[in-house]
C-alpha positions as CSV (number, residue, x, y, z in Angstrom):
1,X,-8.9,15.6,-1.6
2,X,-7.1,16.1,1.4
3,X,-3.1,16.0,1.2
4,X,-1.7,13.8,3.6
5,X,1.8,13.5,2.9
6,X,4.1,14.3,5.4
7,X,6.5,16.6,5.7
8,X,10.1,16.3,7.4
9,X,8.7,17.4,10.1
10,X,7.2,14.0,10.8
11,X,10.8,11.4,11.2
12,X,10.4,10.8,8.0
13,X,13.9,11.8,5.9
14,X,13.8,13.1,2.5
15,X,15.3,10.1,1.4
16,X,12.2,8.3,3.1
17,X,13.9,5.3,4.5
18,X,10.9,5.5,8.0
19,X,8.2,3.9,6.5
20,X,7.6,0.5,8.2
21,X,8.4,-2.2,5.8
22,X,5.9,-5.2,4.7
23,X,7.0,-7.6,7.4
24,X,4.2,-9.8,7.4
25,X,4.4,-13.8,6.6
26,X,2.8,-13.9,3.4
27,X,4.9,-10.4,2.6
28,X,7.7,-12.3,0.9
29,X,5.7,-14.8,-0.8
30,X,4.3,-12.9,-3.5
31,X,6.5,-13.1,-6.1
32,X,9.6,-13.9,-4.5
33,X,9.8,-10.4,-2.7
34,X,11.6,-10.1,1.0
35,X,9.8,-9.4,3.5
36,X,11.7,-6.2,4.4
37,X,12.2,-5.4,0.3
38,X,11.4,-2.1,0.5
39,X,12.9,0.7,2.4
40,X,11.8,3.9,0.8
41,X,8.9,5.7,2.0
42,X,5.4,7.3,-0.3
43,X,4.3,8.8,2.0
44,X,5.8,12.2,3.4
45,X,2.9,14.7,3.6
46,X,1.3,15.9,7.1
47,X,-0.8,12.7,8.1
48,X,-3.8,15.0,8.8
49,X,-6.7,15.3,6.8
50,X,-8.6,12.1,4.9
51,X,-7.0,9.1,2.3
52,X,-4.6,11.1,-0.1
53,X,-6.0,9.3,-3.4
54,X,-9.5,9.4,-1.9
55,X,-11.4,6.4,-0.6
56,X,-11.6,4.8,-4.2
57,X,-8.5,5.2,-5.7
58,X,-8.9,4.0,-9.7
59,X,-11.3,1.8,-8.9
60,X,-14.0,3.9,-7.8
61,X,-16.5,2.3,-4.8
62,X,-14.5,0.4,-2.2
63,X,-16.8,-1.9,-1.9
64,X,-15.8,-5.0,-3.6
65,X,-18.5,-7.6,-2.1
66,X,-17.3,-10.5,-4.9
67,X,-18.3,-11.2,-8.4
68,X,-19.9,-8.6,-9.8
69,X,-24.2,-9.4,-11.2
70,X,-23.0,-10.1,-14.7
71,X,-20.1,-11.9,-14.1
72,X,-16.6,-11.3,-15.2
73,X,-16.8,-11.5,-19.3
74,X,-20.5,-11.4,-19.2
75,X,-22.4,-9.0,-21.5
76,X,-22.5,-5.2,-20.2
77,X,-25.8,-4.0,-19.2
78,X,-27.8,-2.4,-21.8
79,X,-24.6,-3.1,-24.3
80,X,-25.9,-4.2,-27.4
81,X,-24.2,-2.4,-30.5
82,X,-26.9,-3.4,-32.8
83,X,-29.6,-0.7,-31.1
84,X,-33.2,-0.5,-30.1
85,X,-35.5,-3.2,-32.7
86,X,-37.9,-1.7,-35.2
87,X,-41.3,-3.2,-36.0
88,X,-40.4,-6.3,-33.6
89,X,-37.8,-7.6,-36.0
90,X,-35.3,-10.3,-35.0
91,X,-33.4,-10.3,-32.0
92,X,-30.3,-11.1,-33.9
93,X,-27.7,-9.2,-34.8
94,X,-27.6,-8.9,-38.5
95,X,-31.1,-10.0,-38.8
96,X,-34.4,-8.8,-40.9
97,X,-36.4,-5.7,-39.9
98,X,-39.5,-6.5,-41.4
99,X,-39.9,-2.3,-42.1
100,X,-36.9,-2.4,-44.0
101,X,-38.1,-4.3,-46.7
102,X,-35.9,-7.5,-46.2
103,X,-32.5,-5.3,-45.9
104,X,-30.0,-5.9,-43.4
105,X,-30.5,-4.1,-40.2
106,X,-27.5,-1.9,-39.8
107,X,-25.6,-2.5,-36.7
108,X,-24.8,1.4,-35.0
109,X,-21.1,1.9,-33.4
110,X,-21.8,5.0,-32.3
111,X,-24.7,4.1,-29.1
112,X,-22.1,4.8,-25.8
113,X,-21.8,1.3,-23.9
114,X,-23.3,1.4,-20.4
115,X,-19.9,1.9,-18.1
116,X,-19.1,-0.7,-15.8
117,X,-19.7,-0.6,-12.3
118,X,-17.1,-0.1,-9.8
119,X,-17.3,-3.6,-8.6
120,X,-17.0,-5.1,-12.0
121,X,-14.1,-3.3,-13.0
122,X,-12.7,-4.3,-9.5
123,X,-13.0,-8.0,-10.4
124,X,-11.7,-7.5,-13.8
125,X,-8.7,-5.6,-12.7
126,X,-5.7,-4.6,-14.4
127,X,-4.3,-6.6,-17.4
128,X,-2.6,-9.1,-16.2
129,X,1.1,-9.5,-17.9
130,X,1.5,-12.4,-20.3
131,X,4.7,-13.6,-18.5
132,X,2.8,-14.0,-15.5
133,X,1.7,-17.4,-14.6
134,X,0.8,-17.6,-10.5
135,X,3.2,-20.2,-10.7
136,X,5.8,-17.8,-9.0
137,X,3.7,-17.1,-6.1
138,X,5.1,-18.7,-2.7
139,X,3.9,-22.3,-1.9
140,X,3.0,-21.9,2.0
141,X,1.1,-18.8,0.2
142,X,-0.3,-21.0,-2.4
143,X,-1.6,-23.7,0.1
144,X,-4.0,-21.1,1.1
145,X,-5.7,-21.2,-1.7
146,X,-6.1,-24.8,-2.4
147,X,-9.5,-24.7,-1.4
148,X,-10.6,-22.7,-4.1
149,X,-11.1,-23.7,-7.7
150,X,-8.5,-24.3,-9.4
151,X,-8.9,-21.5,-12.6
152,X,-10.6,-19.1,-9.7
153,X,-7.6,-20.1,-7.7
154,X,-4.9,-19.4,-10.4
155,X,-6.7,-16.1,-11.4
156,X,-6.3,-14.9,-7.9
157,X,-2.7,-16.2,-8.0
158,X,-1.5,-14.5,-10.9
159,X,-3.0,-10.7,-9.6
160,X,-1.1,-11.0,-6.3
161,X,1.7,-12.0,-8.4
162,X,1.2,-8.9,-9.8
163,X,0.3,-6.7,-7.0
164,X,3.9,-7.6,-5.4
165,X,5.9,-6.5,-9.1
166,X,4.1,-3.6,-9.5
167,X,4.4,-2.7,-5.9
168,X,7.8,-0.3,-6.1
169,X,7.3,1.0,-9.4
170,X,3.8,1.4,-10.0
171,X,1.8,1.0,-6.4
172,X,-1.8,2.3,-7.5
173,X,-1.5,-0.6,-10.3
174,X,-0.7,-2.8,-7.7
175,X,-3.2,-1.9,-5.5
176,X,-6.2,-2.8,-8.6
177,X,-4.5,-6.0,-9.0
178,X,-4.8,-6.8,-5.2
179,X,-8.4,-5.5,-5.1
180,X,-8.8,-8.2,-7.8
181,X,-7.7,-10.8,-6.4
182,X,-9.9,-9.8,-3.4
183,X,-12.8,-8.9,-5.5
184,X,-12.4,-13.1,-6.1
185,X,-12.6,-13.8,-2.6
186,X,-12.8,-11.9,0.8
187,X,-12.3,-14.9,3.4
188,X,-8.2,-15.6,2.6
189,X,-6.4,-14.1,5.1
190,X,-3.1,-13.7,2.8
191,X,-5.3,-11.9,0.2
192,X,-6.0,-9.1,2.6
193,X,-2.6,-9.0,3.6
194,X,-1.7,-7.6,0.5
195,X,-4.6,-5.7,0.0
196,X,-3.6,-4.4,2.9
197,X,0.1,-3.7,1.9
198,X,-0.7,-2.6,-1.2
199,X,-3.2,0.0,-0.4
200,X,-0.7,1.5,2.2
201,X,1.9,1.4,-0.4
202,X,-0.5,3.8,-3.0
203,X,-1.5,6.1,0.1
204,X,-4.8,4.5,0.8
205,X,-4.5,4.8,4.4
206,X,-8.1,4.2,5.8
207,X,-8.7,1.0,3.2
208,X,-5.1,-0.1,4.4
209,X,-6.3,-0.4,7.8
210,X,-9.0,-1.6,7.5
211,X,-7.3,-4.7,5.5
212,X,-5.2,-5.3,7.8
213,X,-7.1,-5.7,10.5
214,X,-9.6,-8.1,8.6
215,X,-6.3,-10.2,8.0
216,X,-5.4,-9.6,12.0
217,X,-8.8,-10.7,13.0
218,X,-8.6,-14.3,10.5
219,X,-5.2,-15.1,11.3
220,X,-4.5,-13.7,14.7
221,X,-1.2,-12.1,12.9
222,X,0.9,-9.2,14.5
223,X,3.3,-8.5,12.2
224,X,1.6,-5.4,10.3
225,X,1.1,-3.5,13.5
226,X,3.8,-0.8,12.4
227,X,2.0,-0.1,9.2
228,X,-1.1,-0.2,11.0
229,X,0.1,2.4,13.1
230,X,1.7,4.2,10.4
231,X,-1.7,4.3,8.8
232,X,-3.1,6.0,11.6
233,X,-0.7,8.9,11.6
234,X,-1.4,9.6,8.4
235,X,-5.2,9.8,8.9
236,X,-4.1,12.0,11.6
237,X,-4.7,9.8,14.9
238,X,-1.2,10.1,16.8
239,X,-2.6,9.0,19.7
240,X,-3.9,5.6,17.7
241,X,-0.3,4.7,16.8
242,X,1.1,5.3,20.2
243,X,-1.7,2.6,21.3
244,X,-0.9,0.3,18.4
245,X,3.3,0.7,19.7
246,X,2.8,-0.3,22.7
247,X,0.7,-3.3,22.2
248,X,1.8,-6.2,24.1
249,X,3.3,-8.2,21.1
250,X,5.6,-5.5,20.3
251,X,7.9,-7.3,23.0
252,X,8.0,-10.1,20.5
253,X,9.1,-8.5,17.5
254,X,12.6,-8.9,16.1
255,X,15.0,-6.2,16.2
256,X,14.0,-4.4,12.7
257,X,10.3,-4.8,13.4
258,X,10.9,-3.0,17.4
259,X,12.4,-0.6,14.8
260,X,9.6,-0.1,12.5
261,X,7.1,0.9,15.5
262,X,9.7,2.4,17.4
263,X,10.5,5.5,14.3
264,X,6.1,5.3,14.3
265,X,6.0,6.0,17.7
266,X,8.5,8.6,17.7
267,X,6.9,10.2,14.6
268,X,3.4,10.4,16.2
269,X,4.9,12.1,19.0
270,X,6.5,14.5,16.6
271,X,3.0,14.9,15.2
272,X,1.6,16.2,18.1
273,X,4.8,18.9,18.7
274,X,5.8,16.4,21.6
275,X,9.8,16.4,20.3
276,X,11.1,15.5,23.8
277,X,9.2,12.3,24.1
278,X,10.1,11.7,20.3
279,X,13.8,11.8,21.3
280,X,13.4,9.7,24.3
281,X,11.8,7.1,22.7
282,X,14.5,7.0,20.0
283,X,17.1,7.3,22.8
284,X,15.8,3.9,24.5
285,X,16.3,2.2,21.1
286,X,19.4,0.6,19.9
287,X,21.2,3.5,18.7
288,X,24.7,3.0,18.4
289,X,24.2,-1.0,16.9
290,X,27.0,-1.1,15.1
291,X,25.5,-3.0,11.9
292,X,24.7,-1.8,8.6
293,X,21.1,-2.6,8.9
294,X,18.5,-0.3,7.2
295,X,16.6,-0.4,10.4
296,X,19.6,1.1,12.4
297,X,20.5,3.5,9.4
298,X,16.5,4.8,9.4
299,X,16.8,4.9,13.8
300,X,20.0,7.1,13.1
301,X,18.4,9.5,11.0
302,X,15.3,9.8,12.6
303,X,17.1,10.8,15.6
304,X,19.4,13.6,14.0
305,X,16.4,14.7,12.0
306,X,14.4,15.1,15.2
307,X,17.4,16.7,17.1
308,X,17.2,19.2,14.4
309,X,13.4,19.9,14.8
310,X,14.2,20.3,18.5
311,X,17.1,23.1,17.8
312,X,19.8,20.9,18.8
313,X,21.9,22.0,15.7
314,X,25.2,20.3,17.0
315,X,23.8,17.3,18.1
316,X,22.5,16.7,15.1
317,X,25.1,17.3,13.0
318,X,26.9,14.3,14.9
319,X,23.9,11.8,14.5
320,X,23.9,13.0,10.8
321,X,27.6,12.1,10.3
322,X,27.3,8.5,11.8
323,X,24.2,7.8,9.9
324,X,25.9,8.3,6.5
325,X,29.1,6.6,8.1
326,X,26.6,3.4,8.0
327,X,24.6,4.1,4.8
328,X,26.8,2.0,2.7
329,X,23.0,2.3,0.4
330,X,22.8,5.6,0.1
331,X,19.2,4.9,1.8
332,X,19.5,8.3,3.5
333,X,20.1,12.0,2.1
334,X,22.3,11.9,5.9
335,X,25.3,13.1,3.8
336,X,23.5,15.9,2.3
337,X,21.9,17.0,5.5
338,X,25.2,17.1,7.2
339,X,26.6,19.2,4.8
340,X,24.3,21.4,4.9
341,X,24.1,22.0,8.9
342,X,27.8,22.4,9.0
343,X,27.4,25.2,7.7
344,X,24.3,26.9,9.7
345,X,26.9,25.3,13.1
346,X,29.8,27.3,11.5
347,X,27.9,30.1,11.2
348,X,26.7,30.0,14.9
């Protein structure tokens, strides 16, 4: 199993504030979440090499083509308790074994179950919490899945629910809830979304993308193109994410979204020991914007940290000091790193 986080080496801080952000439209529906919620970044390693948790994750095969043969609840195959009949005796449990003289049949605890398949324990998924009632999730994300029955449809509510609380603190668990509520039903567009999201949040890159464009592809929907690219750097395709940033929508994007694929860009160019074009492309981005925004703290850092990379010691000690001078959230180890180089610039 490959190790694909990246290093610093890659735009990425130690404080990880690069990674794009969910910025999709369902992205703030589950569960009440922004759409830019989360700044911090899982994934640091060297984007070469194949999916960090593997292709399975928990849940074993990918391949989660709906309701698995038995059916969610249903009996396991080959899981009776009571063990092979004798002497054709009753198929009941607790019944008369006609070699037994008329005794009970004893019921044996100790035969192992059959385990269940990877697709049924996809479409069982996690335990669901108690407090959870799909209730929460966001209506325009709800009207999406009107068309489904209505306890099939609040199942699948209550697991993307889920998927978005579990997201931050426990991202694998969210990603089994949102290949549950996918194991449900494969043509939502929303569902894959967060999928999607989800996987990319637990460092299944490959599944991620592959998400993410099935959502792309149903709803004609742009805005995960960052993580897309993202995605690819880690699976160790630079020259995928520089396509992906300069895809014609990227024009359209809002300022923190230009951002998100802008720090991909720069990072795939970093990838491929191109530090140069890293810097220029960081250099035609809004630099010296003088809001507080995460996206113009993460552009700040990104550009001392490759300054750094690219021996420009001074230079990067300035781009350190008016990152933090902006970081009112601490989203950045900028102070840190400043300190740090004053003292190799002192020294010089």
């Amino acid at each position: 199993m490959a190790d694909e986080r990246r290093s610093n080496r890659g735009g990425k801080p130690a404080g990880r504030p690069g990674r794009p952000k969910s910025s999709g439209s369902s992205a703030g529906g589950r569960g009440g979440r922004p759409a830019s919620g989360r700044s911090n970044d899982r994934r640091d390693g060297s984007g070469r090499g194949g999916d960090q948790r593997g292709e399975g994750g928990r849940g074993g095969d990918q391949r989660r083509d709906g309701k698995p043969s038995n059916g969610r609840g249903g009996p396991r195959a080959g899981g009776r308790t009571d063990g092979p009949k004798r002497g054709g005796g009753s198929d009941r449990k607790g019944g008369y074994s006609k070699d037994r003289g008329g005794k009970p049949q004893q019921r044996r605890f100790d035969e192992p179950r059959e385990e269940r398949t990877a697709d049924q324990r996809a479409y069982d998924g996690p335990v669901l919490p108690e407090d959870v009632t799909g209730k929460e999730l966001d209506r325009a994300i709800s009207a999406q899945l009107r068309g489904l029955p209505e306890k099939l449809a609040a199942r699948i509510a209550r697991h993307l629910v889920a998927a978005d609380m579990y997201i931050e603190s426990d991202p694998e668990l969210a990603y089994q809830h949102a290949k549950a509520a996918k194991s449900r039903t494969q043509r939502i567009a929303v569902i894959r979304e967060a999928l999607g999201e989800a996987a990319y949040a637990a460092g299944h890159y490959s599944e991620a993308l592959a998400e993410l464009r099935a959502a792309k592809r149903m709803n004609g929907a742009t805005a995960y193109l960052p993580i897309m690219a993202d995605c690819h750097r880690a699976l160790g395709q630079p020259e995928q994410a520089i396509k992906l940033a300069h895809s014609p929508s990227v024009v359209n994007f809002e300022a923190p979204a230009k951002a998100e694929m802008t720090l991909v860009e720069a990072g795939a160019r970093r990838d491929m020991g191109q530090f140069d074009a890293a810097l220029r492309i960081l250099e035609l981005s809004p630099l010296n914007n003088k809001s507080r925004e995460p996206w113009v703290v993460r552009l700040r850092y990104a550009y001392a940290d490759t300054l750094q990379e690219a021996g420009r010691d001074k230079d990067a000690l300035t781009w350190f000091h008016r990152t933090y001078a902006i970081d009112s959230d601490e989203l950045t180890d900028a102070a840190v790193r400043a300190e740090t180089l004053e003292k190799t610039v002192e020294r010089d």
